[in-house]
N, C-alpha and C positions, 0 to 999 in steps of 0.2 A: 545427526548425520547418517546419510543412509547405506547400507553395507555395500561392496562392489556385488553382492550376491544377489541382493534382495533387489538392488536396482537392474541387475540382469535379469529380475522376471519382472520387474513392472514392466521394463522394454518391451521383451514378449508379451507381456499383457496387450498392451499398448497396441502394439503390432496384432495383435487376433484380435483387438477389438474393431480396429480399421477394417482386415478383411471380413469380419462377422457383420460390419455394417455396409460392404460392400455385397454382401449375399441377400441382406433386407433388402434394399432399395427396387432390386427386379421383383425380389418377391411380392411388392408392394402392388407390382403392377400383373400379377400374377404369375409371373414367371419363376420357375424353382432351378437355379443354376447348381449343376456340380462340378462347373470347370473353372472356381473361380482362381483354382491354385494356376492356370493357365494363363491367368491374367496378372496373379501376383508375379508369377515367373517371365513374362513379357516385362514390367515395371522392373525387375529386377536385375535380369540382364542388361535390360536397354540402359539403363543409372548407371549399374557398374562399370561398362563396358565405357561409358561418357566419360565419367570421373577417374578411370585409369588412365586416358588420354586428353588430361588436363581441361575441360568442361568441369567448370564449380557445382561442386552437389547441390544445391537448390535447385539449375536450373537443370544439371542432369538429371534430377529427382521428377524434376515436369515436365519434360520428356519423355520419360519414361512412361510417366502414369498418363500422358495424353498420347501416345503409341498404342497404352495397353486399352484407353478409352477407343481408339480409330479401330483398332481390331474387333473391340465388341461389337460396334455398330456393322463389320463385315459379317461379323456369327451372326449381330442379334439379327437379318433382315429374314434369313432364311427360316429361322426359326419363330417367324413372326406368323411363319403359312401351317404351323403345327402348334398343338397341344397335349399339355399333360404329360406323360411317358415319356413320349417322343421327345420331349425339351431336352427333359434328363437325360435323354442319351443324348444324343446331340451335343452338350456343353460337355458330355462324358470324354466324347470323340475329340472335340474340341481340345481338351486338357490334355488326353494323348498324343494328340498330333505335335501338339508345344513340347510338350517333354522330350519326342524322338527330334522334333527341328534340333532344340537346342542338346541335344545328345549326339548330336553330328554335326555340328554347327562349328567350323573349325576356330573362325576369329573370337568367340566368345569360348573358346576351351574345349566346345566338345566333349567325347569322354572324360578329360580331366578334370572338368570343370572350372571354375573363372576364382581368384581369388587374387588378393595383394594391394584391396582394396582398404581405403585409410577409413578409419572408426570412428568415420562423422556423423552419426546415430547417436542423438542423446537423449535422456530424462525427460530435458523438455522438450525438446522438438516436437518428439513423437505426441506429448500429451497435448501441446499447443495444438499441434495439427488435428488432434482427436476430437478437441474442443471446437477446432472451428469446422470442421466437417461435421461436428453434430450439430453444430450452431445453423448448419447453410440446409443439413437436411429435417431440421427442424421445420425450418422458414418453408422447407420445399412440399411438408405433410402440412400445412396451415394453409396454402396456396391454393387458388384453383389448380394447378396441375399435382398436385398430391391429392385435393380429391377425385379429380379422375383417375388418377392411380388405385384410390381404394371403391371408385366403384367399377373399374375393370377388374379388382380381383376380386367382390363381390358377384359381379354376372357380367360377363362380355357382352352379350348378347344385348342384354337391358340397355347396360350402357352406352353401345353403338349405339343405338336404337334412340338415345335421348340425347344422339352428339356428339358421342367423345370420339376423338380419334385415335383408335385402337393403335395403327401403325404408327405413332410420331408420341405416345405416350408411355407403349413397351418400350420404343428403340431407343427415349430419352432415359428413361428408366434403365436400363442396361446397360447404356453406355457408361451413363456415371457411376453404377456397379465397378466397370471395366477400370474407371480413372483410379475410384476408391483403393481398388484391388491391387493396381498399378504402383500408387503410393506405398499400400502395406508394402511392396514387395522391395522397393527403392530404401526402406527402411532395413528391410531384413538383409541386404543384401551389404550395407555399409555398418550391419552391428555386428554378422556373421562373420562375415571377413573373406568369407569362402562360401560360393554358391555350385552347386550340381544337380542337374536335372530332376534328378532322384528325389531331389527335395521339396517338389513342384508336381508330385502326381496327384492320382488319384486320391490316394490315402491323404494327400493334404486341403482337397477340393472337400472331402468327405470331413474333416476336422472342422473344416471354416464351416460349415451346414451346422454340424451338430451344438454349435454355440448359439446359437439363436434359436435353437431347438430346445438347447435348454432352459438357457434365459425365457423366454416366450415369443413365440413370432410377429404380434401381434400389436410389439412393442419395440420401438426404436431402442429402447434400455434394457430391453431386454437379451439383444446379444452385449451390450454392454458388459451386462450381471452376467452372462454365459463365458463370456470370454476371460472376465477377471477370475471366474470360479472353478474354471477347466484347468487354468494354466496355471492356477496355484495347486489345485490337486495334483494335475500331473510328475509337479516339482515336490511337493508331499510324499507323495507314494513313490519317491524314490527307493524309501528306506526296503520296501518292500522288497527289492531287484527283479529277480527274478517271474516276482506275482504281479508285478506293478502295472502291466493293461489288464490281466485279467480281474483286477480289484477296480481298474477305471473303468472297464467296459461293464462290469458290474454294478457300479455306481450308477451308470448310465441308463440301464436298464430299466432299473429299480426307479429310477427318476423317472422315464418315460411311464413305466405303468402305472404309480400313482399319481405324478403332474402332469399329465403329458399333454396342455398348453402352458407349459414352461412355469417358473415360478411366479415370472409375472404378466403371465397370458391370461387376455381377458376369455378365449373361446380358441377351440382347437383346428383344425384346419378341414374344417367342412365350413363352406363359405358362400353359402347359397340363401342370400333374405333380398328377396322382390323391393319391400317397402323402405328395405333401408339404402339401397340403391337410388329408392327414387326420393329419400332423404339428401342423401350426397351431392344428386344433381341440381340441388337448389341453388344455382352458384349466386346468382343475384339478390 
C-alpha cells in the first residue's frame, strides 16, 4: 500500500512528466518553447473553472487541454515567421501575457486565485493518461509526420527543399504541445485544490525545459527520467530547508557540465547532418 506522501509525488511526477513531454513534441519539430507553464495554466483554469460549475472532470479536463491546444495554434502561426532566440522570447511573452490575463481575470479569481475545486486527480488517472499519450506520441515519432518532424529539426532548409511542409508540421507539433500541456495543467489543478497565477510563470515554463534537459532531449524517455528524477530530488532536499535550491540548482549544474545530452541523450543540441536528413526523407 502506497503512503498518502509518496503518492503525492508520484502525482507530481506524473504531472511533470506530461508537461516535460509536452515541451518535446515542438522541440521535435525544432521549436524550443518557454511558455509552456502558459499552456498548463490555460488547461488549468479552463477545468477548474468547468468542474466548479458542474461540467464532469473528464470532459472539463478536455476542454481545457483543447482550449489550451486552439491557443497554441494562435502563438504557434506567428512564430512559425521566426527563429531561434526569437521563439524563446516570444513563448516568454506568451507565458507572461497568461499569467497578468488570469491575474485580473475576475470570474476565475483573479488576484485571489481559483480554489474549492474537488480532488478528482488520482494515482491512476494521471499514470493511465501518461501511458497513453506516450503510446499516441510513440506512434506519432514512427509516422511519416514524426519523420518530418525530425528532419525539420535536423535542417529546415533541406527539408523544405525535399517536401516537407514546414508550416502544418511546426503548427501540428505545437499545437499538441499546447493539448499535452493543457492536460498537465487540468491535473494539477484538481490535485492542488487551489490555483494562482503565480504558479504558472516563467519560473514554471523554466522547470518544464529543464526536465528533458536533463533526461536527454533527444529522447521521448528521456524527459520521462528527467521528470521522475527532478521531482524526487526536489522532495529529497527538503531536509536541507533552507539550502535546498541551492543544492538543486547545483545538481543541475554539475549534471549539465558532465552530461549535458542528458543521461539518455544520444548527441547534444547541435543539430546540423545534410545526410541524415536526406536519410529521413526516405518516406516510401
Amino acid at each position: 500500500m502506497i503512503s498518502p506522501y509518496m503518492e503525492s509525488i508520484l502525482i507530481f511526477a506524473g504531472i511533470n512528466i506530461l508537461l516535460a513531454i509536452s515541451w518535446y513534441v515542438p522541440h521535435c519539430a525544432g521549436l524550443i518553447s518557454i511558455g509552456q507553464g502558459g499552456f498548463m495554466a490555460i488547461g488549468a483554469y479552463v477545468s477548474a473553472y468547468l468542474s466548479l460549475h458542474g461540467i464532469p472532470f473528464y470532459l472539463s479536463l478536455s476542454i481545457g487541454a483543447i482550449t489550451s491546444c486552439v491557443i497554441s495554434i494562435i502563438v504557434g502561426l506567428p512564430a512559425l515567421r521566426i527563429k531561434g532566440l526569437y521563439v524563446i522570447l516570444l513563448t516568454i511573452g506568451f507565458g507572461e501575457i497568461v499569467r497578468i490575463f488570469f491575474l485580473n481575470f475576475e470570474p476565475t479569481g483573479s488576484a485571489e486565485g481559483l480554489g474549492g475545486m474537488f480532488p478528482y486527480t488520482t494515482l491512476l488517472s494521471v499514470y493511465l493518461t501518461v501511458a497513453i499519450v506516450m503510446f499516441f506520441i510513440n506512434l506519432i515519432n514512427n509516422s511519416h509526420f514524426g519523420r518530418a518532424m525530425e528532419a525539420v529539426l535536423e535542417d529546415e532548409d533541406a527539408a523544405e527543399t525535399l517536401g516537407v511542409n514546414l508550416t502544418t508540421t511546426k503548427l501540428l507539433a505545437f499545437s499538441i504541445g499546447g493539448f499535452i500541456a493543457g492536460l498537465g495543467g487540468g491535473f494539477y489543478a484538481h490535485y492542488a485544490l487551489y490555483i494562482h497565477s503565480d504558479n504558472f510563470g516563467i519560473l514554471r515554463s523554466v522547470e518544464i525545459l529543464i526536465y528533458p534537459f536533463v533526461g536527454g532531449i533527444s529522447s521521448l524517455w528521456g524527459g520521462v527520467l528527467g521528470a521522475l528524477l527532478l521531482t524526487s530530488l526536489t522532495e529529497a532536499l527538503r531536509v536541507a530547508r533552507d539550502f535546498r535550491m541551492e543544492i538543486y540548482g547545483g545538481i543541475i549544474v554539475v549534471t549539465m557540465i558532465f552530461r549535458p545530452q542528458g543521461f539518455l541523450g544520444k548527441y547534444t543540441i547541435s543539430w546540423k547532418s545534410g545526410r541524415r536528413v536526406l536519410h529521413l526523407l526516405k518516406f516510401k
